[in-house]
N, C-alpha and C positions, 0 to 999 in steps of 0.2 A: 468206209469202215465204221459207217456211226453204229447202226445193229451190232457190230462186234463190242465197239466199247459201250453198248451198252447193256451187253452181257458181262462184261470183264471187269467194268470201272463202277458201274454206274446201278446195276440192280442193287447189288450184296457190296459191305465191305472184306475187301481183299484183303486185309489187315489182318482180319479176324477167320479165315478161312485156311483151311488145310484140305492135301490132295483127299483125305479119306474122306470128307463132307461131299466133295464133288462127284465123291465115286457113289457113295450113297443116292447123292440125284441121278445119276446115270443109269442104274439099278432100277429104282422106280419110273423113270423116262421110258427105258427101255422098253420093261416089263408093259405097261401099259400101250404101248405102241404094239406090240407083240399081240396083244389082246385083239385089239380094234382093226389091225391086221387080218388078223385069222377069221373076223366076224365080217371082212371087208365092209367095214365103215370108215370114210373118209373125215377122222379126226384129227385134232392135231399133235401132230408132233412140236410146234411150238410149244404149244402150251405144256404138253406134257413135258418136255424139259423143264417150263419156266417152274413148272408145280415139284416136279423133282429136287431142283434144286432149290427152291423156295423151301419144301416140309423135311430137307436135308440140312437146311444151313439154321434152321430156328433150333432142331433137336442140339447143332454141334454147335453152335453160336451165339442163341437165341435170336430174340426179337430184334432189337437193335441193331443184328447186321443188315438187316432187310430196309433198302431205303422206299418207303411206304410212298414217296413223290414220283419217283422213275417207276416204278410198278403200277398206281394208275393214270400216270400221264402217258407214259410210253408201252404199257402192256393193255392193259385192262381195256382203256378207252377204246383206243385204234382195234381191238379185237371186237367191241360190239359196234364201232362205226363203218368201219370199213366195208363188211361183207353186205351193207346196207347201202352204202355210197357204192361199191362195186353192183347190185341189184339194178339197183336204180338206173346206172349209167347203161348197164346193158338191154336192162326193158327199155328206154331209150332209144337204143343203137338197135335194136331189134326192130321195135315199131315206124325206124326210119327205113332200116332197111327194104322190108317188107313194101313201104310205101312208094320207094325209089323203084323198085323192080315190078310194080305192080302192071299187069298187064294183059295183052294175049299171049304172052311167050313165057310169065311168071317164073313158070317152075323153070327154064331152061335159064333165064336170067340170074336167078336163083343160085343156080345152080354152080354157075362162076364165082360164086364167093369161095370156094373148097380151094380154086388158087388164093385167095388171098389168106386162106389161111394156114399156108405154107409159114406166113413172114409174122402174121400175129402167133402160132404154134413157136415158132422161135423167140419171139419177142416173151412169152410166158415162161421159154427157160431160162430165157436170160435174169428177168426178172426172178424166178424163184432162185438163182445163184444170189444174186444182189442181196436179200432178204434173208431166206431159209439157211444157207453155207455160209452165212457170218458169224448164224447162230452157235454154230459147231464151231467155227473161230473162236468165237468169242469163250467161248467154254474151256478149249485147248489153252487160249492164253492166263486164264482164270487159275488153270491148274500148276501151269510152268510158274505165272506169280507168286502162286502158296507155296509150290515147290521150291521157291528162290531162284530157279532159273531167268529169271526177267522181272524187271523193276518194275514197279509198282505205277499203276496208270497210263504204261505202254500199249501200244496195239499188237496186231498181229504180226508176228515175222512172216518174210516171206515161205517156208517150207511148209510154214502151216495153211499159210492159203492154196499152195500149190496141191497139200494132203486131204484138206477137206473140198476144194474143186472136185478133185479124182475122186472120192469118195462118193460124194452127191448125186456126182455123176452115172457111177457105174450104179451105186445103187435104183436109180432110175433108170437105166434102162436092163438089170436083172430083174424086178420085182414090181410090185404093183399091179397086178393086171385085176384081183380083185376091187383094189379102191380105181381103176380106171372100168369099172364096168359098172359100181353104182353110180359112179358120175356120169361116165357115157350114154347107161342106158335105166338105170335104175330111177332117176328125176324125174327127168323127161326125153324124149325123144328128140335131138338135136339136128337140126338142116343144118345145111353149111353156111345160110345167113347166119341162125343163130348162134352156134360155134365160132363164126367170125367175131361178131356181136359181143359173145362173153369172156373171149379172149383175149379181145383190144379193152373191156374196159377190166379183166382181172389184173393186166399189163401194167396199165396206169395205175391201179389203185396201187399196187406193190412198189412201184420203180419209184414213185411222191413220195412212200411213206419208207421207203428206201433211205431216202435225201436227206427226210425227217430226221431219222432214227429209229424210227418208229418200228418196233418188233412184230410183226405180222403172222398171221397163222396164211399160208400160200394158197393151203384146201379150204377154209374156211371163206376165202376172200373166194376160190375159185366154185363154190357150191356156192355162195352169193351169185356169182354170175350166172352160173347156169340155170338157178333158179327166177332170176329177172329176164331171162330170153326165153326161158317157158313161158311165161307169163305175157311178155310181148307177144310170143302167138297165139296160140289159144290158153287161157287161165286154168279150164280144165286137161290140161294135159301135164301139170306137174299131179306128181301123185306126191301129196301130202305124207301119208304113211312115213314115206321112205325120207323126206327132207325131218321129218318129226324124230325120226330115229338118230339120223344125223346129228338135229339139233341137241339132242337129249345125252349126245356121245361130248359134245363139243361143253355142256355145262358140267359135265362131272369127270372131264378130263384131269383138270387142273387139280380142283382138290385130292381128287383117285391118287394121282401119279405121287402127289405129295404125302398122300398118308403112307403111298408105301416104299419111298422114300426116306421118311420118316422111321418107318422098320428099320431096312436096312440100314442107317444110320446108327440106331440103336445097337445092332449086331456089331458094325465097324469100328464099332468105340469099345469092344471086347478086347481089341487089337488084332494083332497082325492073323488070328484062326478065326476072328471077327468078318477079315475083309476076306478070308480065303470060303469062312462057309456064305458070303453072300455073293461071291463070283461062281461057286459051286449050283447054290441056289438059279442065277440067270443064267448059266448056260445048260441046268437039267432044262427049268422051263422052257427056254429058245428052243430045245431038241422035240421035248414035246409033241407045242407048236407046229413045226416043221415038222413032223411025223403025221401031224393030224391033218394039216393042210393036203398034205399028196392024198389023203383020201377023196377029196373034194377036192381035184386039181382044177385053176383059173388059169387060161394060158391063150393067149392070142388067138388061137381056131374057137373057145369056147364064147371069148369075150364079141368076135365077128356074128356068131351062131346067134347071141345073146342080140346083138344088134340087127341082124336082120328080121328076127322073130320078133319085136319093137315097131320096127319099119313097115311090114303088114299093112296093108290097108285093112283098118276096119271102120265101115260104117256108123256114121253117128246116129243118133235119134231119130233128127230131121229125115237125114237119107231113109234110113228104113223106114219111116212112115210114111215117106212119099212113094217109094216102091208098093206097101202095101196097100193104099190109096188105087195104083196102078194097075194093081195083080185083077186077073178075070175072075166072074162072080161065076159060083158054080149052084147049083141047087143043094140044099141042105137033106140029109136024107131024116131031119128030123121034121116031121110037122111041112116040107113044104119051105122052110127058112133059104134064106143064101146066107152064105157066108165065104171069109175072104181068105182065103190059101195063104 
């Protein structure tokens, strides 16, 4: 439970906060994740709380309630080390594996990783529960604290872990099929070495910083990985573009969610036609959203289609200039020349 208290206890003072500040962050949290959603970019949702409630709790609280030590010892830092440290460990784990299997039978060797990542595919949800659904704890008991339902520096009761498990949960496995298709296939094209490879080390880096306290972004740690086991195979097979998009999503989450947050803060403090037009406001947006997305439906037959059209063999350089090296010389019907098909 340290991720919880250190959303509850330890970011902002609970002293100085009330439920409308937090709703304010939820709002901008929201709203931003809704965005990145719909653009299917795999940003984060930590952050975008952290920024929510961060440019929610300065308008209704000021500066002072934000403890500047817990924000870049437990936020900030582990956000730019971690998906570095998870990179690292998996080009590692990639370039070993590759070398362990390397052979006359390679690819069929290979190929047996896809069992093992039955147990690391589990081990990565366990891990984003650990992490990702404390965060949403951690927030639930933030709110009961302001609201005087529960004393001040407690953790989580148990109904609220039970709520935001089942939460976490169902929402992963309703949604998501666009942020699981620029991961799957959008980086790079993943084997089941590599997949193993990024999955054992996005595992570790979350479950440590778990231990820690350490607030982690899940996607952030997990596009670390997948972009270190490209890399272990061939360098040219991440496509830059798409990780540059990513990365460009993941710097201007935090401030983003916080400035509008920060709005909605302002409205909330109108009072109670305050918090009724900024709920008005997230659920026209949400509708939206969700109206624009069925246009361009992501959904398991699309996201499969997406990955076999990836999977393709296509030839590199090398290969094609050795084929055309090979091809028969015909006569040129100019001058007498040959030339090469």
């Amino acid at each position: 439970m340290q991720v919880a208290l250190t959303i509850s206890s330890g970011l902002v003072d609970e002293a100085r906060i009330t439920p409308e500040v937090i709703f304010g962050g939820l709002v901008g949290a929201i709203l931003w994740n809704l965005v990145t959603w719909l653009l299917g970019l795999p940003s984060s949702s930590s952050h975008a709380l952290f920024g929510g409630l961060i440019g929610a709790v300065i308008v209704g609280a000021g500066f002072g309630a934000i403890n500047p030590t817990v924000l870049v010892d437990k936020i900030v830092l582990p956000a730019l080390l971690a998906p570095l440290i998870a990179g690292a460990v998996a080009y590692l784990a990639t370039k070993l594996a590759l070398a362990i299997t390397s052979g006359p039978n390679a690819q069929q060797n290979r190929a047996r990783f896809r069992y093992g990542q039955t147990f690391t595919s589990s081990l990565v949800s366990l891990a984003h529960g650990t992490n990702d659904a404390q965060k949403t704890m951690g927030i639930v008991t933030l709110t009961l604290i302001a609201a005087g339902f529960q004393a001040s520096g407690s953790g989580p009761e148990f109904w609220v872990i039970a709520v935001c498990a089942l939460a976490i949960a169902l929402g992963t496995y309703v949604g998501g099929w666009r942020i699981i298709r620029t991961l799957g296939t959008g980086i790079t094209q993943i084997t089941p070495a590599q997949g193993f490879a990024a999955e054992a080390a996005t595992s570790a880096a979350i479950l440590a910083s778990s231990h820690l306290g350490f607030a982690l972004s899940t996607t952030q740690v997990a596009s670390g990985s997948v972009i270190g086991a490209g890399l272990g195979r061939n360098r040219s097979s991440v496509r830059w573009r798409v990780a540059g998009r990513i990365a460009i999503a993941w710097l201007i989450t935090l401030p983003t969610a916080a400035a509008v947050a920060a709005a909605a803060e302002l409205v909330a403090r109108l009072g109670f036609w305050g918090v009724v037009a900024d709920l008005v406001a997230v659920t026209g947006v949400s509708i939206v959203m969700f109206v624009r997305s069925r246009r361009h439906r992501v959904d398991p037959a699309s996201v499969a289609a997406a990955a076999h059209s990836a999977a393709a063999p296509v030839r590199d350089a090398a290969s094609a200039g050795l084929a055309a090296r090979r091809a028969p010389l015909a006569p040129s019907p100019v001058r007498g020349r040959v030339h090469t098909r």
